[in-house]
C-alpha positions in Angstrom: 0.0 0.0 0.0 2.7 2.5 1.1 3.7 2.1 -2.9 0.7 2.7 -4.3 0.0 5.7 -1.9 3.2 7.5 -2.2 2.8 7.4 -6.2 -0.9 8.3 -5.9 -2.1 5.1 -7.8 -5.3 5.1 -6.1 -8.3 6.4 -7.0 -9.2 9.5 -4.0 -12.4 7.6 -3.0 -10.9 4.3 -3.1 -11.3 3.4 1.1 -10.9 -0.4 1.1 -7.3 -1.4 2.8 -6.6 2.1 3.5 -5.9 4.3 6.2 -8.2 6.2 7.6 -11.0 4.7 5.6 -13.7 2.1 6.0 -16.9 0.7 4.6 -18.4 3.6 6.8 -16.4 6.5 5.0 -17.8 4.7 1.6 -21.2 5.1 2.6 -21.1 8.9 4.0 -19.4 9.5 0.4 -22.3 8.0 -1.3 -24.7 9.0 0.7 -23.2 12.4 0.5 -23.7 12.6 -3.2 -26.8 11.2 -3.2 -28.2 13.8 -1.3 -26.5 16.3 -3.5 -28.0 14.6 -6.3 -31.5 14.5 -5.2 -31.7 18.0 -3.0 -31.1 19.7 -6.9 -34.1 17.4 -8.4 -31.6 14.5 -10.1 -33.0 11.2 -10.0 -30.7 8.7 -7.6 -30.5 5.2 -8.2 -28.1 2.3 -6.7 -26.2 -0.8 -8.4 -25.0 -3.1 -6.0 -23.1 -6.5 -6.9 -21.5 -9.0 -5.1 -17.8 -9.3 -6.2 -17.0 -12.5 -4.0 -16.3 -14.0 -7.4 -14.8 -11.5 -9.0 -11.8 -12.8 -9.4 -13.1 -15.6 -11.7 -13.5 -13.1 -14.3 -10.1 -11.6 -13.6 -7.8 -12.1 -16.6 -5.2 -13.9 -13.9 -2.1 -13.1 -16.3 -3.1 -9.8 -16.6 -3.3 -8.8 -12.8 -0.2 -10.8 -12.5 1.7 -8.5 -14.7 0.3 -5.6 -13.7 1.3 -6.5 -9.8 4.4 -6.6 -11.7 4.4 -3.5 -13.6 3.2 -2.3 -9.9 6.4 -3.2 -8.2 4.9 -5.5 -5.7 7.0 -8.0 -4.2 7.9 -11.6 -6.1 6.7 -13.2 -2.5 2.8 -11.4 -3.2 3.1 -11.8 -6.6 3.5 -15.8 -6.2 1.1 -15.8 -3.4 -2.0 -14.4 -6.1 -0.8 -16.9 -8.3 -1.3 -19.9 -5.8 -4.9 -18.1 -4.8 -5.6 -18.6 -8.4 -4.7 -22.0 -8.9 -5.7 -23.2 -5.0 -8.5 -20.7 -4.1 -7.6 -21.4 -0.5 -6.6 -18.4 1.9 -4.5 -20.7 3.8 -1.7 -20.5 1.7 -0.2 -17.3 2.7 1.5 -18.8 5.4 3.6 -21.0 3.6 5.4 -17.3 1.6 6.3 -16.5 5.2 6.1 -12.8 6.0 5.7 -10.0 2.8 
């Protein structure tokens, strides 16, 4: 993360795994803007999707590279690859610590 934040590769209202952020800060954003939205006569409406599959539909040699292109750490980059493959959380132990 420290990468990521110190070349500003995250998006501002990205709050997952960050800092200072939370599911809550998400919501007072959105909920925020939706009361923008609505208080000058705009019509609101809300998506919401599960992701807990999204990465099935990642392109897995894709992400790789770009956790490449990213700089992050051979140790994490293996680790995604074995979550691909295994699809078992238990596996970051066995990389030791990253």
């Amino acid at each position: 993360m420290e990468y990521l934040n110190s070349f500003n590769l995250l998006h501002q209202t990205q709050s997952g795994f960050r800092a200072g952020h939370s599911t809550e800060s998400a919501l007072i954003v959105l909920i925020d803007h939706f009361l923008q939205a609505i208080n000058q006569g705009k019509l609101v409406g809300c998506i919401l999707v599960d992701f807990r599959k999204a990465f099935d539909l990642v392109d897995h040699k894709i992400l790789l590279e770009k956790l490449k292109m990213y700089k992050c750490k051979r140790a994490v980059r293996k680790m995604v690859s074995v979550l691909f493959r295994t699809k078992k959380s238990d596996c970051i132990n066995k990389w030791g610590e990253i």
